[in-house]
C-alpha positions in Angstrom: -5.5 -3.3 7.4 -5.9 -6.2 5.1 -7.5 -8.1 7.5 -7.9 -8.3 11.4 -5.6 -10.2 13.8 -9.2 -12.2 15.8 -10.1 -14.1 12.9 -6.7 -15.5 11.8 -7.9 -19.0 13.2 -10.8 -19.4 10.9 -8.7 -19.4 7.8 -6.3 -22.0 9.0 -8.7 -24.6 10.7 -12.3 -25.9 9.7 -14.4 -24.3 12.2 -17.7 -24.2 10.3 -19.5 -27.8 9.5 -21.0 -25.7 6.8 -17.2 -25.4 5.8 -15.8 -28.7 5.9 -18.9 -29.8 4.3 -18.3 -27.5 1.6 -14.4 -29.6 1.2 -16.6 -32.4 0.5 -18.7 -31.5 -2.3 -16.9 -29.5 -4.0 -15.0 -31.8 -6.0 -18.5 -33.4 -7.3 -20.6 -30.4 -7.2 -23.3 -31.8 -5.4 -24.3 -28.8 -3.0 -27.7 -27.5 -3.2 -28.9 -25.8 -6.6 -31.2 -23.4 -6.9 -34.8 -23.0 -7.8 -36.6 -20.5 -9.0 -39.3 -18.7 -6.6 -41.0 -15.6 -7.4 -42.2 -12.4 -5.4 -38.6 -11.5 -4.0 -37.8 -8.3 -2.9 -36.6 -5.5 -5.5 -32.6 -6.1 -6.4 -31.0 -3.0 -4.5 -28.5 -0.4 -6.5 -26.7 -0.7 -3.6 -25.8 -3.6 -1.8 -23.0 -3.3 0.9 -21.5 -6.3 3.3 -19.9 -5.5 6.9 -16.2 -6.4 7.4 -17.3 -9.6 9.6 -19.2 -10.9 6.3 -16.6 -10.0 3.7 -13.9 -11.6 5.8 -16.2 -14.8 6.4 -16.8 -14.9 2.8 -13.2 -15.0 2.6 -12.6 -17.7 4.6 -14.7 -20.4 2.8 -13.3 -19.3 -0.7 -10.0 -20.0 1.0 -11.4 -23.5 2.1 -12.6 -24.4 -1.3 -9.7 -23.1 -3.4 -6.2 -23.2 -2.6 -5.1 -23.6 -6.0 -1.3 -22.5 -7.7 -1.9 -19.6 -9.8 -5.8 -18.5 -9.2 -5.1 -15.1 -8.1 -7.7 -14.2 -5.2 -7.0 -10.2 -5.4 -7.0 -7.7 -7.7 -6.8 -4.2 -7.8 -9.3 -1.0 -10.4 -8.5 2.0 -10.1 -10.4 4.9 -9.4 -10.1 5.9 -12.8 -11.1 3.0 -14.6 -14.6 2.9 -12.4 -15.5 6.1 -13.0 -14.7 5.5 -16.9 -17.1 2.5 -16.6 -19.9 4.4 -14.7 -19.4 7.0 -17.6 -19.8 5.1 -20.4 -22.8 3.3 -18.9 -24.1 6.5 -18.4 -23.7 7.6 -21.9 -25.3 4.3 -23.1 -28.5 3.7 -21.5 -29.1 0.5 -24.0 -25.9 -0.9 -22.1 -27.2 -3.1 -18.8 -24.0 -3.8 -16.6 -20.5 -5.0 -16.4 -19.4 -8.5 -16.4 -16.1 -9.3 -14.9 -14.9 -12.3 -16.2 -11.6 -14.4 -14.9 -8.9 -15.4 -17.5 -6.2 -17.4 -17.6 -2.5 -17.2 -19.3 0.3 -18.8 -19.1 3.4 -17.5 -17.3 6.6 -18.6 -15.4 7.4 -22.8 -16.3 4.1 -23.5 -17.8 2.2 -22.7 -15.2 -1.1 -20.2 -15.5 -2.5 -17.6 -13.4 -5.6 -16.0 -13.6 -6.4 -12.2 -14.8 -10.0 -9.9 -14.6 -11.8 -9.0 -17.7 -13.9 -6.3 -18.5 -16.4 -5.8 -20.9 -19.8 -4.3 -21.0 -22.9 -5.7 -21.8 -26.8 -5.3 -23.2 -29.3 -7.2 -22.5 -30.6 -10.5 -24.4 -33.6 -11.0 -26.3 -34.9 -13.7 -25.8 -33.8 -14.1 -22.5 -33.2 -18.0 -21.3 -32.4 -19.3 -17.4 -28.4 -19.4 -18.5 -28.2 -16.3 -21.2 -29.6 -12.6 -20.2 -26.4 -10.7 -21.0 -24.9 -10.4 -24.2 -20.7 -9.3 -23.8 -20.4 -6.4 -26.7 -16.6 -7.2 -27.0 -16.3 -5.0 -30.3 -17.7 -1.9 -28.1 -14.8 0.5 -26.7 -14.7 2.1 -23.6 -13.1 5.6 -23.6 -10.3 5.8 -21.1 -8.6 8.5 -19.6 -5.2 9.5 -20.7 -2.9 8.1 -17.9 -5.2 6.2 -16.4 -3.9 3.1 -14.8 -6.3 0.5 -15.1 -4.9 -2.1 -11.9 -3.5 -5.0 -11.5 -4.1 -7.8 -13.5 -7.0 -5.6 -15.2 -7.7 -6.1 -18.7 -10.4 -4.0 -20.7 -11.0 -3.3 -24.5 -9.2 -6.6 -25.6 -11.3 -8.0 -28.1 -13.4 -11.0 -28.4 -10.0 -13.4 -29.7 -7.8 -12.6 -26.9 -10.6 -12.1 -24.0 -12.3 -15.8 -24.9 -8.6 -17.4 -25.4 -8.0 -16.2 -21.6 -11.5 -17.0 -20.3 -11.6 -20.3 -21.9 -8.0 -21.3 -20.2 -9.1 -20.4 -17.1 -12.1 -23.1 -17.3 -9.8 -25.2 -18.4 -6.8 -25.0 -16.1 -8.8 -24.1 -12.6 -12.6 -25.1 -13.6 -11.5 -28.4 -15.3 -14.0 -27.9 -18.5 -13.3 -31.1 -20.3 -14.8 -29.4 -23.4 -13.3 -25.7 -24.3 -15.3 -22.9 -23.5 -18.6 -25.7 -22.4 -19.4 -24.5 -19.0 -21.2 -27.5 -18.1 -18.2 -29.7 -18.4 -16.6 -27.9 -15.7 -15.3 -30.4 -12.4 -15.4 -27.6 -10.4 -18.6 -25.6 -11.0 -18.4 -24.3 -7.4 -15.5 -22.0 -9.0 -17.6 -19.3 -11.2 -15.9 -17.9 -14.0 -17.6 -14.7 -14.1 -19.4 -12.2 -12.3 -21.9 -9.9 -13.6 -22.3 -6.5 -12.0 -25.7 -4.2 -12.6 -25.8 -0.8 -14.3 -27.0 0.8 -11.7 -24.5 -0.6 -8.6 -20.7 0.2 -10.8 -23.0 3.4 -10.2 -23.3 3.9 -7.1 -19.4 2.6 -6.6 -18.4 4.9 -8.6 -20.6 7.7 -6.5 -19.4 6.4 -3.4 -15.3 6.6 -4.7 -15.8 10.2 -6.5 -17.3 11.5 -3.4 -14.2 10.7 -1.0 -11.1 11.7 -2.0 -9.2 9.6 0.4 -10.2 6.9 -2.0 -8.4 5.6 -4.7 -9.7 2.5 -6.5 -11.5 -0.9 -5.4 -9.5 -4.1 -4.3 -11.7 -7.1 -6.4 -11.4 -10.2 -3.7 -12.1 -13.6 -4.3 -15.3 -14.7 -1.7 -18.0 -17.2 -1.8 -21.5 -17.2 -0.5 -22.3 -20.6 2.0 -26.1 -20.4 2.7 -29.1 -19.2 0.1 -30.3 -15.5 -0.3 -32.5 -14.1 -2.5 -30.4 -14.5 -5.8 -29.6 -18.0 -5.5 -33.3 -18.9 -4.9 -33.6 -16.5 -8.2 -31.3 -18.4 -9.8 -28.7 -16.0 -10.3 -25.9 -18.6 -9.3 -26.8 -21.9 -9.5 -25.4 -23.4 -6.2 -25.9 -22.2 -2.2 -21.8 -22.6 -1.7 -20.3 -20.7 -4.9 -17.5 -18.2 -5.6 -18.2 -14.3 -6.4 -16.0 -11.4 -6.6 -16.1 -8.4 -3.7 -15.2 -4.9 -4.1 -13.7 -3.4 -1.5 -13.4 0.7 -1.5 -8.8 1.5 -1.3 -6.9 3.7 0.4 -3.3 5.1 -0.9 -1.0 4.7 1.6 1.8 7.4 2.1 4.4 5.4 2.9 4.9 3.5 -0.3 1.9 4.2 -2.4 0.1 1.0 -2.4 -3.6 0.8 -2.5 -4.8 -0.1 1.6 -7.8 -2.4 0.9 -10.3 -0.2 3.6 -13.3 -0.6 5.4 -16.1 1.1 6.8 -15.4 4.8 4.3 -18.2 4.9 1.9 -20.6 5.9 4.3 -20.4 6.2 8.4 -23.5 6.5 9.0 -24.5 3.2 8.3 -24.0 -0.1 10.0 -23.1 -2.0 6.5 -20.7 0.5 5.1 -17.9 -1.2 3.8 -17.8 -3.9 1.4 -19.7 -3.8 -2.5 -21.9 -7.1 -3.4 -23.3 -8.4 -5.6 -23.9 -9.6 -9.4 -25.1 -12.9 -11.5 -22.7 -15.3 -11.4 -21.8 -18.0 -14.1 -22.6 -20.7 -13.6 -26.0 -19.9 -13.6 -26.1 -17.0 -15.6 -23.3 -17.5 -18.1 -24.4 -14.9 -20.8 
């Protein structure tokens, strides 16, 4: 199921003073930002959230932005990661994926948003805002037949993808300066989330090794108290969107993808839920 019946409540009412405080500052930004510390633990390859978690993290997105047209779900199929893991595979001088959030225009005007895929290599020099550089000209083999998702969009270009990413900071980030993320109103909103080589990986590991498994349901979340990669600066605020993968199941009935939790691995007590990359803002290249 999508979601459990107990915590219904917690999306509806402001439970959390973390939460409503959240309402407050987000329209002037002015939660905590980050500074950098050193001597944190290695980043793990594989970093999982419980259900409880995902679904919390959920909730405060839902909080924060309620907005006409920002789409808070989308769907890769099983596919389209393994294409991904491959090519990463066959390009060791290629770092990660970033997943960026676009914008176009649809039904009376108004926008909604789409997920963008491109891969990346690392930047030299590196700076606190730009260690990734997006290699839009680079192709990514796919499949024959392979259905990328919903609202998935890979192997577009650099025109078309920067067109869509820079109407989404305009329309739900409210940059007052195209494509300057540091005009953005709403910087709580990140526009772009930047995954590790090494954990589309092990997603990929974890999908290809269960065949009740058919692709990953991309959820709209947002951390509300510091880890280790805010005080690394890998996002710039405490309270700040990201993007959640959760493993999908096809259902028999009508063939939709069943966002699922607790299949990658039993054993473990934090099986079900894929986190997490850089985020822009901090890390915005």
């Amino acid at each position: 199921m999508l979601k459990k019946n107990l915590p219904v409540l917690f999306f509806s009412i402001c439970i959390s003073t973390n939460i409503c405080f959240a309402q407050d500052v987000a329209k002037n930004n002015t939660i905590k930002q980050a500074q950098v510390v050193t001597n944190l633990p290695p980043d793990p390859c594989e970093f999982l959230l419980n259900e409880d978690e995902a679904i919390k993290m959920e909730g405060y997105y839902d909080q924060l932005f309620d907005t006409d047209g920002l789409n808070k779900e989308f769907w890769m199929s099983k596919c389209l990661v393994k294409a991904l893991a491959d090519f990463l595979n066959a390009n060791p001088t290629y770092d990660g994926i970033n997943f960026s959030l676009g914008a176009s225009r649809k039904f009376l005007g108004k926008f909604n948003s789409r997920l963008i895929i491109v891969s990346t290599t690392e930047s030299n020099p590196q700076t606190a805002r730009k260690k990734h550089n997006d290699e839009w000209g680079k192709q990514i083999t796919l499949p024959t037949g392979c259905n990328l998702g919903d609202n998935i969009f890979i192997n577009e270009g650099l025109d078309n993808s920067k067109k869509w990413i820079n109407k989404f900071g305009e329309n739900f980030r409210g940059e007052t300066i195209l494509g300057d993320r540091t005009t953005a109103k709403k910087n709580l909103l990140s526009i772009s989330v930047w995954m590790k080589a090494c954990k589309l990986k092990a997603i990929n590991k974890a999908l290809q090794t269960n065949n009740d498994l058919d692709g990953l349901t991309v959820r709209a979340a947002c951390y509300y108290k510091s880890d280790d990669m805010f005080l690394n600066h890998e996002r710039q605020y405490e309270i700040q969107t990201t993007l959640i993968f959760i493993p999908t199941i096809k259902r028999q009935i009508d063939w939709k993808a069943l966002a699922s939790f607790g299949l990658v691995d039993k054993k473990k007590k934090a099986d079900e839920v894929y986190n997490h990359g850089s985020l822009c803002p901090q890390i915005c290249d």
